[in-house]
N, C-alpha and C positions, 0 to 999 in steps of 0.2 A: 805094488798093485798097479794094472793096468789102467790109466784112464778111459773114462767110457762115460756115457750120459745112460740116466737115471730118470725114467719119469717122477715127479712128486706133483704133491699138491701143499696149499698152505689151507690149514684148518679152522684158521680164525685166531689159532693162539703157538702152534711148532708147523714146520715143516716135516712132511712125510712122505717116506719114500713110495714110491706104487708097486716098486718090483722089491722081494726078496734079497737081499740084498748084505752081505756080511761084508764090515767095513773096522779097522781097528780103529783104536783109540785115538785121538787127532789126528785124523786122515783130513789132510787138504782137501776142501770142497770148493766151486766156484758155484753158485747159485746165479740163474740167469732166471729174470720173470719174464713171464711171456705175455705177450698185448693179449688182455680177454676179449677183443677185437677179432673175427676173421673177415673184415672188411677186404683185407686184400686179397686174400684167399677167394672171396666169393667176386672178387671183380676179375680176377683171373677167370676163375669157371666159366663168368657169365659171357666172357671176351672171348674162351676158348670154343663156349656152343653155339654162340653166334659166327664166329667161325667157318666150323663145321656145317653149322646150317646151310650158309652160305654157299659152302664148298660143294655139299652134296644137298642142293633145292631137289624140291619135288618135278622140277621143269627138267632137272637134269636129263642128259641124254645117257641112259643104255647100251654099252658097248659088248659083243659079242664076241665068238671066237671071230665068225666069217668076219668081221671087222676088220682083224689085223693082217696087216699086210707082210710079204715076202720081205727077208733083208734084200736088200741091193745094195749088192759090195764096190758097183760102183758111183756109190754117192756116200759111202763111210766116210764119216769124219775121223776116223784112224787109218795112219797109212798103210799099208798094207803090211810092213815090218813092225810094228808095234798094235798090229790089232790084236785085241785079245782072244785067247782060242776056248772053248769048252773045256780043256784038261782037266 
């Protein structure tokens, strides 16, 4: 049988598996509990949307087509043998 992770839950009294799941007869199990914490999880999110807030404020500036400018091939930072082409 292929190894693969299994959602389960513990009941109070066996573990149960969450998915369907046909397994024989003393199949090697590793059972890992998981922290009933998502402390870190929500400190990441909160870290990630202060971020973004950050990134894109409401002050931000609005950039347009008419914005962007012409390449100028002579101020590439690739030399002209090694610029990359459209292909």
């Amino acid at each position: 049988m292929p190894q693969m992770s299994i959602p389960a839950h513990y009941d109070g009294s066996q573990v149960l598996l969450d998915e369907n799941v046909t397994l024989r007869p003393n199949a090697r199990l590793i059972v890992t509990v998981l922290d009933d914490s998502d402390d870190d999880r929500e400190s990441f999110l909160r870290l990630a949307e202060s971020g973004l807030a950050e990134a894109y404020a409401d002050d931000e500036v609005e950039y347009t087509l008419a914005d962007i400018k012409p390449e100028r091939p002579e101020i590439s930072p690739w030399p002209s043998s090694n610029r990359p082409t459209d292909a």
